[in-house]
C-alpha angles and dihedrals in degrees: 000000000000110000127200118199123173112222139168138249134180085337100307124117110232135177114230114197118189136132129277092213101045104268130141115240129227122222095221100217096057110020099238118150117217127185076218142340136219113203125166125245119294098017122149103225118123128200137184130190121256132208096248107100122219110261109243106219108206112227103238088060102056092044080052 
């Protein structure tokens, strides 16, 4: 499912969108795939969540 969770940086009040189920989501206007996006408040972008899952990377591998 797509959350939306609103969160602050440096002050400032954002809007981060991302999958509960570790799915990359899709901005729907252009296509792009993102692992998670950080708008600010009032955008216009829209997302939705796709069916390609999110690769885990285990840790010792990317030390290796």
């Amino acid at each position: 499912m797509l959350i939306e969770e609103h969160i602050v940086i440096d002050g400032r009040e954002l809007l981060k969108h991302y999958s509960d189920s570790n799915k990359y989501i899709i901005q729907i206007d252009t296509g792009i795939k993102y692992a998670d996006a950080i708008d600010i408040l009032n955008t216009t972008h829209t997302y939705r969540e796709s069916e390609e899952s999110i690769p885990i990377i285990d840790k010792n591998e990317r030390e290796g």
